[in-house]
C-alpha positions, -999 to 999 in steps of 0.1 A, spaced: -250 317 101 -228 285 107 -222 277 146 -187 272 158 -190 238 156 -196 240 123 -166 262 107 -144 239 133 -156 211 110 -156 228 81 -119 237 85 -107 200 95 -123 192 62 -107 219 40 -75 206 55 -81 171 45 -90 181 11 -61 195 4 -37 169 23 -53 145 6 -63 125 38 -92 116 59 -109 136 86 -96 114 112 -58 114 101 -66 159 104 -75 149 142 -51 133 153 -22 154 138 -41 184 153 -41 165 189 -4 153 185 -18 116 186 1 88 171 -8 69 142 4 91 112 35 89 93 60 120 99 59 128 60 17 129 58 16 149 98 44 173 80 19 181 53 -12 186 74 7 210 97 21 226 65 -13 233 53 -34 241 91 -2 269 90 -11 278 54 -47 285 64 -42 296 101 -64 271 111 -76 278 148 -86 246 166 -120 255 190 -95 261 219 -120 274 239 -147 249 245 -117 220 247 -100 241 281 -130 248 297 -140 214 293 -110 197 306 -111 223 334 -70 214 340 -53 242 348 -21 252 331 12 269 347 36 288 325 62 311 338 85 338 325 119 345 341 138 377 329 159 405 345 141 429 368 142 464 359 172 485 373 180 517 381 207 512 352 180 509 327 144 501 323 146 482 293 126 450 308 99 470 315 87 466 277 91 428 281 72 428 311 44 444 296 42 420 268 39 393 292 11 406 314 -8 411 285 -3 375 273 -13 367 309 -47 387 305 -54 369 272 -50 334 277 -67 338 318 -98 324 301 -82 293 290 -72 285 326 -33 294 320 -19 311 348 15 331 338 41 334 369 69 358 368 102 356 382 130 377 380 166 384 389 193 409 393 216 407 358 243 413 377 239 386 400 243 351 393 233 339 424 197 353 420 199 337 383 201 303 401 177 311 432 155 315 407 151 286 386 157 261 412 122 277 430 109 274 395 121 236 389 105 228 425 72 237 407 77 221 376 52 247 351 43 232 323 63 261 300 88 283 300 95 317 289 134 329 295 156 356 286 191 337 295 215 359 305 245 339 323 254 311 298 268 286 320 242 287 344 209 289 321 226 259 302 226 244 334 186 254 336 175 241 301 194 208 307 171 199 340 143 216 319 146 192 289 150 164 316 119 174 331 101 176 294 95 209 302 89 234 269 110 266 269 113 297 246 141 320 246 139 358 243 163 389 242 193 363 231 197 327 222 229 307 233 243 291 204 239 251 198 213 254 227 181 237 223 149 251 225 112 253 215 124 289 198 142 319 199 122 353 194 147 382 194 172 400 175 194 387 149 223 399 175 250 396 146 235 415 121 224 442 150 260 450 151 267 448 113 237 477 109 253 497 136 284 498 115 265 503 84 243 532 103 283 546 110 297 550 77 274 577 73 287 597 101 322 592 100 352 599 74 373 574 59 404 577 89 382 586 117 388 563 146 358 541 164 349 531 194 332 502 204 318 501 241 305 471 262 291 480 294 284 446 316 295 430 352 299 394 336 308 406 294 320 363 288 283 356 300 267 385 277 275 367 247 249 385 227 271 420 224 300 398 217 281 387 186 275 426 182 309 434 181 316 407 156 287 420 132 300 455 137 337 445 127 328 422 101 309 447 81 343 473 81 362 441 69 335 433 43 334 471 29 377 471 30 372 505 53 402 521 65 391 531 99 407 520 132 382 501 152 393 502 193 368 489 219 367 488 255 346 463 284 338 484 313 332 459 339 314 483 364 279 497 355 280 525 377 281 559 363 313 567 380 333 538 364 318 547 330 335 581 330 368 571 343 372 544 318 363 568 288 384 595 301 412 572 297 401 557 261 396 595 246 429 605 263 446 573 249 428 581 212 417 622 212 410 608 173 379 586 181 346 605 160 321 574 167 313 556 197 288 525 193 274 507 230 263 472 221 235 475 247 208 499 266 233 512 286 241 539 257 224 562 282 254 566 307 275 569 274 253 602 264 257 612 294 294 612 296 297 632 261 270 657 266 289 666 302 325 661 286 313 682 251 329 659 235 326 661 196 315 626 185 290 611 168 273 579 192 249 548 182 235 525 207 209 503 214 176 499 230 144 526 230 139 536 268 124 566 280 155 580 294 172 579 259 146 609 245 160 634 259 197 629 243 178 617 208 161 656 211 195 670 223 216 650 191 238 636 214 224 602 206 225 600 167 209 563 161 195 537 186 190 501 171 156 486 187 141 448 185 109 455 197 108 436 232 70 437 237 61 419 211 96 395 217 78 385 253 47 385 241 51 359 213 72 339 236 42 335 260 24 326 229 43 305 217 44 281 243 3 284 244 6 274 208 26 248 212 13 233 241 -27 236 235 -32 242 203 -7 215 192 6 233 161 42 237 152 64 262 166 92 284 141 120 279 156 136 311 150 119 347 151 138 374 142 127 411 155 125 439 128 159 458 133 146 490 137 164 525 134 156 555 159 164 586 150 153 622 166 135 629 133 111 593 140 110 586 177 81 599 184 59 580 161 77 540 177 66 522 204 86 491 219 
């Protein structure tokens, strides 16, 4: 049976076979050393992805014994919604994986209703300057502000959850936001007739800095436009998450249009939302998104008809893995990876995990 040494070698020359190169050029494109054209290293990364060529990781950490930092910053979870906990999850077991290799994952997180802890944050994080970054940027302005000093820095970072448009980074791994909202209102021509009235809901403290369900909203209304539908699309930003302000601000939508059939929530905060009509026996139909374990019971009770899921275990854990790629292994990164958009129903949930 060949050693690892061996199908390490064996590999390197497979690739230079089919690149068409020598042994040496292989090495130092794997490395990231100088020395090779861009055209030739753009082939020899084309084919090491083409044959998922691993480089002995292994033996090269523990014999350089140097220590690597990365660290994650996302929201915490909230009594408003557990949603991160998913995330979480997928970073700790990242974590677990790559303790061998001497990578250390840190986690910080803040309150997504806070800005101030946003920016408490990553300054404690810039003091320590980690050699990656993992970050789910929820106030524009300020993680702008964050990835500038980052790139400054050289510091690699990858975004999850939401990207923030003409924003650099090493990658995005999340939803296709636009298109989220464009199913939604696919997922709602089936449950509503031609003149029924809609309602589109945004739930967030800081809605200009949640860019990501703006983007919703314009998937959602483009697809009406694109299918020349009749119905009367209405929306409304409740700027107060508790479930107090929720109520009042639908009691006065539904008393200002008694003709809305369909509500869609561009976020995980559907749950309030099912709340509101299962108490108010109101007769509409209700999409939102995000699978959390609060949301089963209105899935079993048909209050909930669809929830639209991006699977944010795997979103985390790919980001963390990502950066390990990129940053020891020395292979390229996609810069974009779109999430399934997956479709909950009471018929399926049982059978999906986040």
């Amino acid at each position: 049976m060949a050693n690892k040494n061996e199908n390490q070698l064996s590999g390197i020359k497979e690739i230079a076979r089919r690149a068409k190169v020598s042994i040496g050029t292989v090495d130092r494109v794997i490395h990231n050393r100088t020395g090779v054209s861009p055209k030739t290293r753009e082939k020899v990364n084309q084919i090491i992805k083409e044959i998922n060529y691993q480089p002995n990781l292994l033996g090269r950490i523990l014999a350089s014994k140097k220590k690597s930092v990365y660290v994650s910053l996302i929201p915490k979870v909230s009594a408003e919604t557990s949603y991160w906990e998913a995330p979480l999850k997928g970073i700790e077991t990242a974590a677990s994986e790559l303790k061998q290799y001497n990578i250390e994952i840190k986690k910080y997180f803040y309150d997504q209703n806070d800005k101030a802890s946003f920016i408490a944050q990553f300054q404690k994080i810039l003091r320590d300057k980690p050699d990656g970054i993992l970050l789910a940027p929820t106030f524009i302005e300020e993680s702008v502000n964050f990835t500038n000093r980052c790139r400054i820095l050289n510091i690699p970072y990858v975004f999850i959850d939401s990207d923030i448009p003409d924003q650099p980074s090493l990658s995005y791994i999340g939803q296709n936001v636009f298109y989220t909202g464009y199913l939604a209102a696919n997922l709602s021509n089936y449950l509503v007739k031609k003149n029924d009235k809609v309602l589109i809901v945004h739930i967030s403290t800081d809605l200009q800095n949640h860019h990501h369900l703006l983007r919703k909203e314009d998937g959602f209304r483009s697809y009406f436009r694109n299918q020349a539908l009749p119905n009367t699309i209405e929306k409304i930003d409740i700027l107060k998450t508790n479930y107090n302000s929720i109520k009042k601000a639908l009691d006065h939508a539904f008393e200002e249009h008694p003709d809305i059939r369909l509500v869609f929530v561009t976020n995980s905060k559907v749950t309030s939302v099912a709340r509101y009509i299962k108490e108010s026996k109101k007769e509409v139909k209700l999409i939102g998104c995000d699978f959390l374990k609060e949301n089963k019971g209105y899935l079993d009770d048909g209050i909930i008809d669809f929830l639209i899921c991006q699977k944010p275990w795997e979103q985390a854990y790919k980001g963390i893995m990502a950066l390990y790629k990129h940053l020891v292994l020395k292979l390229p990164v996609e810069d974009y990876t779109y999430m399934p958009i997956d479709i909950i129903m009471r018929s399926n949930y049982s059978f999906y995990h986040n």
